[in-house]
C-alpha positions in Angstrom: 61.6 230.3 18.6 62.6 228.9 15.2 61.2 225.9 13.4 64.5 224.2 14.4 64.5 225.1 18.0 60.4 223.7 17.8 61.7 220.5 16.0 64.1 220.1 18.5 61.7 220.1 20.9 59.4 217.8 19.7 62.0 215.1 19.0 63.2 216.0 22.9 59.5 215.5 24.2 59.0 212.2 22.2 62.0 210.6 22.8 61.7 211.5 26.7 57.8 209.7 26.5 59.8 206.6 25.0 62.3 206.5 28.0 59.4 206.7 30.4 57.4 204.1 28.7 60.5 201.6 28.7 61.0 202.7 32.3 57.7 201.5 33.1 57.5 198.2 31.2 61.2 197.0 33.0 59.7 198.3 36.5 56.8 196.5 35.9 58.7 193.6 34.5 60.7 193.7 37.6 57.3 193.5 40.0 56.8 190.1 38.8 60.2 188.4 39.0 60.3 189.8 42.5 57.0 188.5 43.0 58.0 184.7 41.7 61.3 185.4 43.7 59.6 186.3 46.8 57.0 183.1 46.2 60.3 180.9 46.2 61.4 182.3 48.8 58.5 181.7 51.1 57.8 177.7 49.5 61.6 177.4 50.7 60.8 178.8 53.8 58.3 176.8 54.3 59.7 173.3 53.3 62.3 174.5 55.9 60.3 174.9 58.5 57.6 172.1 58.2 58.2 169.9 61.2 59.3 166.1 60.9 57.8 164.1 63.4 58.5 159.7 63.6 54.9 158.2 64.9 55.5 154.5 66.4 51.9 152.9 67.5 52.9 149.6 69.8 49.9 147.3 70.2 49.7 145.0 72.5 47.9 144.8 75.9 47.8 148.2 76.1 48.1 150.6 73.1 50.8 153.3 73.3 51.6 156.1 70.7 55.1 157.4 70.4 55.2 160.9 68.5 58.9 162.0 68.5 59.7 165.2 66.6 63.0 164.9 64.4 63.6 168.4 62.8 64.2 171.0 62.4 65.9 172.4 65.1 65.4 176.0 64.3 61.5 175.8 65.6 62.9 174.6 68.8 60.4 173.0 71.8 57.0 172.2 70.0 53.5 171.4 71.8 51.9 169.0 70.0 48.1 168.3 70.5 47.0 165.2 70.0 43.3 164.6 68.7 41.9 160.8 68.3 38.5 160.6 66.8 36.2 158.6 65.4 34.4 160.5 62.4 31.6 157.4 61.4 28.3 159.0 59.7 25.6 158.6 62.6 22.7 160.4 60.2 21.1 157.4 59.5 20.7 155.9 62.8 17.3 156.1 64.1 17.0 158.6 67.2 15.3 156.9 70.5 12.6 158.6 72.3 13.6 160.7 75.4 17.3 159.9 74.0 19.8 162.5 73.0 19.3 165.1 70.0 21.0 164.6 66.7 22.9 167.6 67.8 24.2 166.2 70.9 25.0 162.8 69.1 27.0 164.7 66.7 29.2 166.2 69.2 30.2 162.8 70.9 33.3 161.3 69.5 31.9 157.3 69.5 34.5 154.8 69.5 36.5 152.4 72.6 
């Protein structure tokens, strides 16, 4: 082989390890816009899907709460479960003797 063929060679090789390096960088560059792409996509998604229910309370004699669900139609029938408590911090009330522990007074939801 002749000096030229070797220079030849060498500018080949080097050039061909400055392709691959700019192929990396734009695949990598091209990870993250997929990956901000693919975040949009799923916060879209998401506002899409995120169901719109009107709650009406009537007070009156009796109390009655209306929980109608609006959209969107693409989730179709929805169960909805319904959870009323009363959350009050019962720590500092003193605990009666023969009365329940502070454990089972912290699993009773007080209220009317």
């Amino acid at each position: 082989m002749s000096i030229a063929d070797t220079s030849i060679a060498a500018t080949a090789a080097a050039l061909s390890s400055v392709a691959a390096w700019g192929a990396w960088k734009a695949s990598r560059e091209a990870n993250v816009t997929a990956s901000s792409v693919a975040q949009i996509e799923r916060d879209r998604w998401h506002k899409e899907l995120t169901p719109q229910l009107r709650i009406k309370l009537e007070t009156g004699a009796r109390h009655t709460l209306y929980v109608r669900f609006d959209a969107p139609a693409a989730l179709g029938d929805l169960t909805v479960e319904l959870t009323i408590r009363d959350d009050i911090d019962r720590s500092g009330f003193p605990h009666l003797a023969g009365g329940p522990t502070p454990e089972q007074r912290a699993e009773v939801i007080w209220g009317p």
